[in-house]
PDB file of N, CA, C and O in Angstrom:
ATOM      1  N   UNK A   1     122.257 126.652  97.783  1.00  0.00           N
ATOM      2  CA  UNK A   1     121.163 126.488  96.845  1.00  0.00           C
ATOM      3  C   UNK A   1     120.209 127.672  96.993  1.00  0.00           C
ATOM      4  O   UNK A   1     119.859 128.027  98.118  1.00  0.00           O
ATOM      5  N   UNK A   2     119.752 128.327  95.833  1.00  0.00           N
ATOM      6  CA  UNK A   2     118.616 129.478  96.047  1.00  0.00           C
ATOM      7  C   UNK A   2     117.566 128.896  96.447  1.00  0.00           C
ATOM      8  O   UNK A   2     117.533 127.747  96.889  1.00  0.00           O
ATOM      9  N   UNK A   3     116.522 129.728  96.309  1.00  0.00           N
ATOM     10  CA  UNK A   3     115.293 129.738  96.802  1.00  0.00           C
ATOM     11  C   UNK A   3     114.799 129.046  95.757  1.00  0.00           C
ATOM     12  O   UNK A   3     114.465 127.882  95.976  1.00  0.00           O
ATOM     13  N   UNK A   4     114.661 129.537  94.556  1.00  0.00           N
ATOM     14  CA  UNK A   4     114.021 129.030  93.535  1.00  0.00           C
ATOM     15  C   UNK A   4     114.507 127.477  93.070  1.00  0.00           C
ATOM     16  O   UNK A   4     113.795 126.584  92.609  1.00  0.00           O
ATOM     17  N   UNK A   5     115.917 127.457  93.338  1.00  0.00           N
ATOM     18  CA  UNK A   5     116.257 125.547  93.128  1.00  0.00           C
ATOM     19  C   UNK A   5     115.518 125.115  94.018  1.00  0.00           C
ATOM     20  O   UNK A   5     114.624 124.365  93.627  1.00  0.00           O
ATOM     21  N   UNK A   6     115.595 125.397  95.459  1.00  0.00           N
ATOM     22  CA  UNK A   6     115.054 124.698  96.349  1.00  0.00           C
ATOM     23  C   UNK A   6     113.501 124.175  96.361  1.00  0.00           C
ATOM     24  O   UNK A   6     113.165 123.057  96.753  1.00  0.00           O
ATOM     25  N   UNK A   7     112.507 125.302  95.802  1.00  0.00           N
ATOM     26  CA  UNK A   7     110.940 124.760  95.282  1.00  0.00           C
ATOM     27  C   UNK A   7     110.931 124.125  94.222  1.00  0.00           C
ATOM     28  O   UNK A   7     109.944 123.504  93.826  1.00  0.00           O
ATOM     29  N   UNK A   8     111.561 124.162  93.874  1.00  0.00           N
ATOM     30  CA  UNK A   8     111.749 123.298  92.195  1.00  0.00           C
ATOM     31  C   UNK A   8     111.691 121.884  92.674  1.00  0.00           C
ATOM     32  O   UNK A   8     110.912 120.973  92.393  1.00  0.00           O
ATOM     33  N   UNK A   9     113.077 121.965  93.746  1.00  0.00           N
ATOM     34  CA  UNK A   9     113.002 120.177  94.180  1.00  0.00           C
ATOM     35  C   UNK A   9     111.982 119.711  95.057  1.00  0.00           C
ATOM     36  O   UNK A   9     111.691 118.515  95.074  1.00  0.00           O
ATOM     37  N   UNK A  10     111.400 120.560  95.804  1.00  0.00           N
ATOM     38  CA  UNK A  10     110.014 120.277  96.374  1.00  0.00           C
ATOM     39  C   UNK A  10     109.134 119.989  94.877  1.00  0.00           C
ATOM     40  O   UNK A  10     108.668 118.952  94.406  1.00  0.00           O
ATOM     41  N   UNK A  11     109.140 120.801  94.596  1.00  0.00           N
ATOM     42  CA  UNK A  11     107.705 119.977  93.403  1.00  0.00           C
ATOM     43  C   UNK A  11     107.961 119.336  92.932  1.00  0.00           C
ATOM     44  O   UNK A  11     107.082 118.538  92.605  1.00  0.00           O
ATOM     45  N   UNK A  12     109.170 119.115  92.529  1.00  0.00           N
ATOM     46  CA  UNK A  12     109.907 117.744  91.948  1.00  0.00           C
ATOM     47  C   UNK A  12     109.052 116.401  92.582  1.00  0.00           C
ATOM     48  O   UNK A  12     108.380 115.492  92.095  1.00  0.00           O
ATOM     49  N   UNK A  13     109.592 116.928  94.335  1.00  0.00           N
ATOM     50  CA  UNK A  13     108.945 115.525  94.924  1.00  0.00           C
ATOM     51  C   UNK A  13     107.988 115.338  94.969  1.00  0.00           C
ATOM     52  O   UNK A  13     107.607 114.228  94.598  1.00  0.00           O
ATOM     53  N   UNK A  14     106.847 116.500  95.545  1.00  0.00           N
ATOM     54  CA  UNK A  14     105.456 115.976  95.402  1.00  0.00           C
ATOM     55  C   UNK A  14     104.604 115.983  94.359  1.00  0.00           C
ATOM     56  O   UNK A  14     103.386 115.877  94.500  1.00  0.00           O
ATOM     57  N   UNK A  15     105.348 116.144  92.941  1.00  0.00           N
ATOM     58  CA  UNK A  15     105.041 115.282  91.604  1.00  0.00           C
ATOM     59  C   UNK A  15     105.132 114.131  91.305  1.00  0.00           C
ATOM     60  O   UNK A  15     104.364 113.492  90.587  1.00  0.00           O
ATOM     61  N   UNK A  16     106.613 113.572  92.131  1.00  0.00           N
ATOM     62  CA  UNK A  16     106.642 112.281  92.596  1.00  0.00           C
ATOM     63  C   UNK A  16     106.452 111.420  93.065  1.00  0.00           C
ATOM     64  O   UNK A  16     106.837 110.294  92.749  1.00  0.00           O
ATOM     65  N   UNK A  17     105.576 111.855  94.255  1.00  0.00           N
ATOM     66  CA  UNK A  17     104.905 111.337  95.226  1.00  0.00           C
ATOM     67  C   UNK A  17     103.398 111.105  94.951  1.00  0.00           C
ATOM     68  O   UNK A  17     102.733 110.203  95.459  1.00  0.00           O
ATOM     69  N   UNK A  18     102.834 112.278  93.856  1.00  0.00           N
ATOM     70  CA  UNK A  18     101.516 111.968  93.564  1.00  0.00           C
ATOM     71  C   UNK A  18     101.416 111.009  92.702  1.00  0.00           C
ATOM     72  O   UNK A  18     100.613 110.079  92.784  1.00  0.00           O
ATOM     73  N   UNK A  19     102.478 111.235  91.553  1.00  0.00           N
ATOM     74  CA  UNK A  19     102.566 109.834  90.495  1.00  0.00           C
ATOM     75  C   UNK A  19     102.748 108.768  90.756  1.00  0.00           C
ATOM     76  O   UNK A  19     102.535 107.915  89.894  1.00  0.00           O
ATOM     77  N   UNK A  20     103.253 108.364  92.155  1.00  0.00           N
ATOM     78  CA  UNK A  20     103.461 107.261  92.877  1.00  0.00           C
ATOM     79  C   UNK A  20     101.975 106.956  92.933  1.00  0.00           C
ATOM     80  O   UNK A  20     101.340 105.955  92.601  1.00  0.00           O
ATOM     81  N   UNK A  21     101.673 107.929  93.369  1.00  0.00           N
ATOM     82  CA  UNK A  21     100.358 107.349  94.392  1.00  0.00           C
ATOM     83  C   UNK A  21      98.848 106.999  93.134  1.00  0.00           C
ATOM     84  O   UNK A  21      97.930 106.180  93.167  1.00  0.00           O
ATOM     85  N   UNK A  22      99.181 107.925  92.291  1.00  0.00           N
ATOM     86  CA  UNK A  22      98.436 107.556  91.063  1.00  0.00           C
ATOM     87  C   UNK A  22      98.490 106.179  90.916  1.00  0.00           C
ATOM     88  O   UNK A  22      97.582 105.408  91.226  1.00  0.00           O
ATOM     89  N   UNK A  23      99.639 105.853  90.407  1.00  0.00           N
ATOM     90  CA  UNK A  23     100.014 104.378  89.531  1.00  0.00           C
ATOM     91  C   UNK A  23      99.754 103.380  90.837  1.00  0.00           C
ATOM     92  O   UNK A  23      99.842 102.218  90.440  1.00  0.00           O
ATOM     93  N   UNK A  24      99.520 103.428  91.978  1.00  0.00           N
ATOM     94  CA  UNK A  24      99.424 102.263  92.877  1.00  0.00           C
ATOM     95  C   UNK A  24      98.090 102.457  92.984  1.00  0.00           C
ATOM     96  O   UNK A  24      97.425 101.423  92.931  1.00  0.00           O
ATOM     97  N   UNK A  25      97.389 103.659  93.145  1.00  0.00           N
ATOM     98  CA  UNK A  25      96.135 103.543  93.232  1.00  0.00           C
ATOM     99  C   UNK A  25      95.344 102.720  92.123  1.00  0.00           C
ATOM    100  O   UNK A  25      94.373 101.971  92.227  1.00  0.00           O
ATOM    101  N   UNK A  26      96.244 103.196  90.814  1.00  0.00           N
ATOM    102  CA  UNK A  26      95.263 102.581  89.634  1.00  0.00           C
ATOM    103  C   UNK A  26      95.296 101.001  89.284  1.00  0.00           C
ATOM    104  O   UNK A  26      94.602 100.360  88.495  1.00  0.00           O
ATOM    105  N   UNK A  27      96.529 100.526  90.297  1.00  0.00           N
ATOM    106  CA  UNK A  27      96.903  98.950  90.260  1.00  0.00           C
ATOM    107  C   UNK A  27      96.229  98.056  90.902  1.00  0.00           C
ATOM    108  O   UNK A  27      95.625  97.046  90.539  1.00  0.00           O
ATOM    109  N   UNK A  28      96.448  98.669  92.138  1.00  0.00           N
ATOM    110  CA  UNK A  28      95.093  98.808  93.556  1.00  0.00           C
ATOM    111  C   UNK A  28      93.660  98.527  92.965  1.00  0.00           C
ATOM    112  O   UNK A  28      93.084  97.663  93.625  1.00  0.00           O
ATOM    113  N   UNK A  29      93.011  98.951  92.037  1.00  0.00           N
ATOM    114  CA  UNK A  29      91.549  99.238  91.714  1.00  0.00           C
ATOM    115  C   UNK A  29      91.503  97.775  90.892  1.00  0.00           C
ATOM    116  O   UNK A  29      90.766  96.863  91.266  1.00  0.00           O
ATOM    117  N   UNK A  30      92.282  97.682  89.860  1.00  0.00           N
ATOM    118  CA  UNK A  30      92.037  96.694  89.073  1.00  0.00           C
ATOM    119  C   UNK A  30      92.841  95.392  89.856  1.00  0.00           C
ATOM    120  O   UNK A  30      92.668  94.469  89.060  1.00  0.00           O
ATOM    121  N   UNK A  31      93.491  94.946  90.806  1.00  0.00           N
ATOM    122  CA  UNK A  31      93.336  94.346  91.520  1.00  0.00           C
ATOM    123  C   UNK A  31      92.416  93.694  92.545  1.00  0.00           C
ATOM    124  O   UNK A  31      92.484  92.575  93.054  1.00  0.00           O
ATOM    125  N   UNK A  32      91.205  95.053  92.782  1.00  0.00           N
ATOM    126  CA  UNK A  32      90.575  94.851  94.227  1.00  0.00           C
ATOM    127  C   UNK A  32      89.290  95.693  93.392  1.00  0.00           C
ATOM    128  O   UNK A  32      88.845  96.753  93.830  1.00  0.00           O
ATOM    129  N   UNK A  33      88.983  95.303  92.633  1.00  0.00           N
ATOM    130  CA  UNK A  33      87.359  95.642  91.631  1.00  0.00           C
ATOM    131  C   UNK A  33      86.463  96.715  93.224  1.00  0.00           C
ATOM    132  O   UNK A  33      86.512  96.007  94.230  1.00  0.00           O
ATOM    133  N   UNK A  34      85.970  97.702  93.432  1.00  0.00           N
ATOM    134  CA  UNK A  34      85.047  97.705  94.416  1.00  0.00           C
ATOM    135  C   UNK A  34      83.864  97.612  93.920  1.00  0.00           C
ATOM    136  O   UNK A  34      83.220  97.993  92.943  1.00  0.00           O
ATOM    137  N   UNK A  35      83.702  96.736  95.269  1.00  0.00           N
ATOM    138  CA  UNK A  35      81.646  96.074  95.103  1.00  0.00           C
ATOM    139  C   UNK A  35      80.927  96.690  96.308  1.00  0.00           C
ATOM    140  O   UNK A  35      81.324  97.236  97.338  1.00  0.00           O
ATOM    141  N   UNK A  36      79.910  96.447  95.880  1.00  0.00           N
ATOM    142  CA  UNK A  36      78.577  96.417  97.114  1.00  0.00           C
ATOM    143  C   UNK A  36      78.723  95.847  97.751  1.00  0.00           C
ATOM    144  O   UNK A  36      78.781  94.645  97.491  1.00  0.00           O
ATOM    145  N   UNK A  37      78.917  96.426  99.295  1.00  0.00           N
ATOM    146  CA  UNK A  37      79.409  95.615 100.403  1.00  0.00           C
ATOM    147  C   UNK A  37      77.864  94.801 100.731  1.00  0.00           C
ATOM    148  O   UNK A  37      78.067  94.227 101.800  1.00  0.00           O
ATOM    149  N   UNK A  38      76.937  94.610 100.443  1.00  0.00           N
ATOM    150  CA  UNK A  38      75.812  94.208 100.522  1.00  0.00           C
ATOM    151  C   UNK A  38      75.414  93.060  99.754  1.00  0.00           C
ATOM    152  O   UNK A  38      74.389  92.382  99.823  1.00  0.00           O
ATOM    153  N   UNK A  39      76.508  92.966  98.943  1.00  0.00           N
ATOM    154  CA  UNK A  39      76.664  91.388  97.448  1.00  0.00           C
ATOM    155  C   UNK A  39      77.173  90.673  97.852  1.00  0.00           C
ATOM    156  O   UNK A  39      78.323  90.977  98.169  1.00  0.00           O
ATOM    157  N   UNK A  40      76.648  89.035  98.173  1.00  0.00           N
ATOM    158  CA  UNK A  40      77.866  88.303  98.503  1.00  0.00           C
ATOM    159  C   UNK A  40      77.513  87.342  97.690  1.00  0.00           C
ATOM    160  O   UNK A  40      76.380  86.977  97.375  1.00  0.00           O
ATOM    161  N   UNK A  41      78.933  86.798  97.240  1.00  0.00           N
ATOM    162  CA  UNK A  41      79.173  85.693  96.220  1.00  0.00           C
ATOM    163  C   UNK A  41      78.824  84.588  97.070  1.00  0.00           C
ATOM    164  O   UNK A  41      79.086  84.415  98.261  1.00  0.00           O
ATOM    165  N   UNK A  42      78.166  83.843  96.229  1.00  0.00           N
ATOM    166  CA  UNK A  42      77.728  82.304  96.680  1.00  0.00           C
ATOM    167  C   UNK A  42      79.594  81.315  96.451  1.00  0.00           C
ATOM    168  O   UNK A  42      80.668  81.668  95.965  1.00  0.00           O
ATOM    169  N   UNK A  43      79.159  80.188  97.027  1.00  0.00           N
ATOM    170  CA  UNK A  43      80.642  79.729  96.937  1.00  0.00           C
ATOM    171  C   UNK A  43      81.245  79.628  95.645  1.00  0.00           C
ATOM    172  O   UNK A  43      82.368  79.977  95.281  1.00  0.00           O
ATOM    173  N   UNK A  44      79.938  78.879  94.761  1.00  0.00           N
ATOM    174  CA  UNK A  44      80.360  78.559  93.358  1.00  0.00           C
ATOM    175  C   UNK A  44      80.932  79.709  92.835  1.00  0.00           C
ATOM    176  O   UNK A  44      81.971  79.687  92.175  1.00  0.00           O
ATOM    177  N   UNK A  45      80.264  80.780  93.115  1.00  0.00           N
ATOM    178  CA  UNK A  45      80.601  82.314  92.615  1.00  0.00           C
ATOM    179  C   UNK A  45      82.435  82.569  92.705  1.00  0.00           C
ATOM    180  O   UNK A  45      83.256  82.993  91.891  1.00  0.00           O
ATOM    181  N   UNK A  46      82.530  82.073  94.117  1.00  0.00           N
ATOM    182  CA  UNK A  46      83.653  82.800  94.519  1.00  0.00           C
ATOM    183  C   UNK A  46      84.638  81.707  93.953  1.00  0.00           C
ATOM    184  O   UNK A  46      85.782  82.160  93.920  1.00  0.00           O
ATOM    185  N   UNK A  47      84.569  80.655  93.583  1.00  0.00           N
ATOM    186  CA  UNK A  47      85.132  79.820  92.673  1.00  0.00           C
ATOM    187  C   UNK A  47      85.430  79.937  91.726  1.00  0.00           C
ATOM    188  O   UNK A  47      86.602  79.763  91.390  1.00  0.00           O
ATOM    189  N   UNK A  48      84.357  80.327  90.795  1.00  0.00           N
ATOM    190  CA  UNK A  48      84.724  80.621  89.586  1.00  0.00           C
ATOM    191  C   UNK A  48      85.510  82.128  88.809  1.00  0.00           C
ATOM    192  O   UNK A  48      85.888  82.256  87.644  1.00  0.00           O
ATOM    193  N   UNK A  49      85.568  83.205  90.033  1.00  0.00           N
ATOM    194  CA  UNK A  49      85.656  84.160  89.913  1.00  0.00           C
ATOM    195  C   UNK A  49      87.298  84.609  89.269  1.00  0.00           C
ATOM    196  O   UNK A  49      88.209  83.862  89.626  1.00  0.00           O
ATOM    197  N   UNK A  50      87.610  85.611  88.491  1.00  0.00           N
ATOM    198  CA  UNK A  50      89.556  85.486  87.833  1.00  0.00           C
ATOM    199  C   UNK A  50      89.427  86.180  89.162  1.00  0.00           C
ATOM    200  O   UNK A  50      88.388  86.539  89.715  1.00  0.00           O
ATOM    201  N   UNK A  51      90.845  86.321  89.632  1.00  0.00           N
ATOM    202  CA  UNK A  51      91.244  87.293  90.294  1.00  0.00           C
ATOM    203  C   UNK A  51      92.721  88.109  89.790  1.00  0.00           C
ATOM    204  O   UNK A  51      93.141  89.075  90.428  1.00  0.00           O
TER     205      UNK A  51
END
């Protein structure tokens, strides 16, 4: 394999690896909302809350 196939498949991967990490990050967020660690839900709160 040349030189030039060989970086190709490197960026291949860590295009792959970032798009990975994109799409879990962005699943991640709207899963796990971040709050003010200083807010806390009353019970009813945390009851009624979607998750």
């Amino acid at each position: 394999m040349s030189y030039a196939m060989m970086l190709l498949v490197v960026i291949a991967f860590v295009f792959a690896i970032l798009g990975f990490a994109a799409v879990l990050g962005y699943f991640l967020q709207q899963a796990f909302p971040g709050r003010s660690s200083i807010e806390v839900d009353s019970p009813e709160e945390a009851l009624n809350r979607k998750i």
